[in-house]
N, C-alpha and C positions, 0 to 999 in steps of 0.2 A: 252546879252539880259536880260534884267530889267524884274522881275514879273510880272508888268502890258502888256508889250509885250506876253510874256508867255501865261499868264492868258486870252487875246485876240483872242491871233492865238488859245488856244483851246476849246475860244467861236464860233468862225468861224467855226470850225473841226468840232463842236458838231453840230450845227445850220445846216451843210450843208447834215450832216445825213451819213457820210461815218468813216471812222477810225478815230481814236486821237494818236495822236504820242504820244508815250510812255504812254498810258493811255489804261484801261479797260473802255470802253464805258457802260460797263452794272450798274458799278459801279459808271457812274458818272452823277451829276445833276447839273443844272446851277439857281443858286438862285438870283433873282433881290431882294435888299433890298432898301427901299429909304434912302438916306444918312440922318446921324441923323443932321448934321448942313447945309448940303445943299439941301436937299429937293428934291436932284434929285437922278433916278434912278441909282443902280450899282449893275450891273451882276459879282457873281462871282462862278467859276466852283469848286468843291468839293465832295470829295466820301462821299456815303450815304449809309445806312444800315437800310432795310424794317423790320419793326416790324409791321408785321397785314396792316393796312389801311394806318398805318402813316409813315414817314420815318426820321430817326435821321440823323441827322450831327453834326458832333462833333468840337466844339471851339477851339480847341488843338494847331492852332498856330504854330504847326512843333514846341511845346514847347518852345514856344519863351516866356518871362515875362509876358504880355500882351493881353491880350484878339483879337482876330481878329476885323476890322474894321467892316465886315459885322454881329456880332456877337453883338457889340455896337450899328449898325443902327435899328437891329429889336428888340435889345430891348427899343430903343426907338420909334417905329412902326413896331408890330408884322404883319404888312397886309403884307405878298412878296408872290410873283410869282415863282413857279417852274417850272421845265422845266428838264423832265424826259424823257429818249425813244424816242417817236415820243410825247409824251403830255407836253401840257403846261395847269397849272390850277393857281388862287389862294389858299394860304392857310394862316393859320394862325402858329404864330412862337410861342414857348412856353421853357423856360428852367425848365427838369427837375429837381425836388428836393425831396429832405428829400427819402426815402427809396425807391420810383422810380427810380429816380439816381443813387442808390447804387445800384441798379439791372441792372439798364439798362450799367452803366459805369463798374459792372463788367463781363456781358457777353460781352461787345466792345471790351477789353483788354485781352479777351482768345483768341476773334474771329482775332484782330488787335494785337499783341502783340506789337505792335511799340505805340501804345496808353499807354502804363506804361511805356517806355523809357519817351514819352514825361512829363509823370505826376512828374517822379523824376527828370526834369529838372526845373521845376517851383514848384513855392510857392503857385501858386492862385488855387483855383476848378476851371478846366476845363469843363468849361458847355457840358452840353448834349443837344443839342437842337430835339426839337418833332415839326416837320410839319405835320399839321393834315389840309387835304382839304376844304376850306370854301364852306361853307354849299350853 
């Protein structure tokens, strides 16, 4: 089973509001970005971590070279959709930077310690992304 299979069956798990095979549901949200060269919508599932009002996700890639797909689409359109819980709202997509970052990416990495394995596999800053609800 391919990622996109994967990725699928635990959009459906989530959407149906009951368990996630091998996943913490409280821990996981489902983000629609719009594809930055095709224009169309893509949902994809990923753990998040509540700071206050807003909620982080991290670019990390399972440290792979490469920035994640959905990570390139909002920043070329930061308008996506979450889908958290039983809620679904708009928000807007932001990467943190400069001493926010540096805060924010080092409480992720005490709280996630698999978040520093992924940073010494790569060369690039692993974004921090901040979904903050539109207004």
């Amino acid at each position: 089973m391919d990622i996109s299979q994967i990725n699928q069956r635990v959009i459906e798990q989530f959407r149906a509001g009951g368990p996630i095979e091998g996943m913490h549901r409280e821990r996981l949200l489902l983000l629609t970005t719009t594809g930055a060269r095709t224009g169309q919508p893509r949902t994809t599932p990923m753990m998040f971590h509540p700071d206050g009002e807003r909620l982080l996700v991290i670019a990390s890639n399972s440290g792979a070279p490469r920035h994640p797909h959905w990570y390139l689409n909002l920043v070329a359109n930061p308008r996506v959709t979450v889908e958290v819980g039983d809620e679904r709202y708009d928000a807007i997509a932001s990467t943190a930077e400069g001493a926010e970052r540096d805060r924010l990416w080092s409480m992720l990495k005490q709280t996630y310690p698999f978040f520093a394995e992924h940073e010494q596999a790569v060369e690039r800053e692993i974004p921090v992304v901040i979904l903050t609800r539109a207004a």
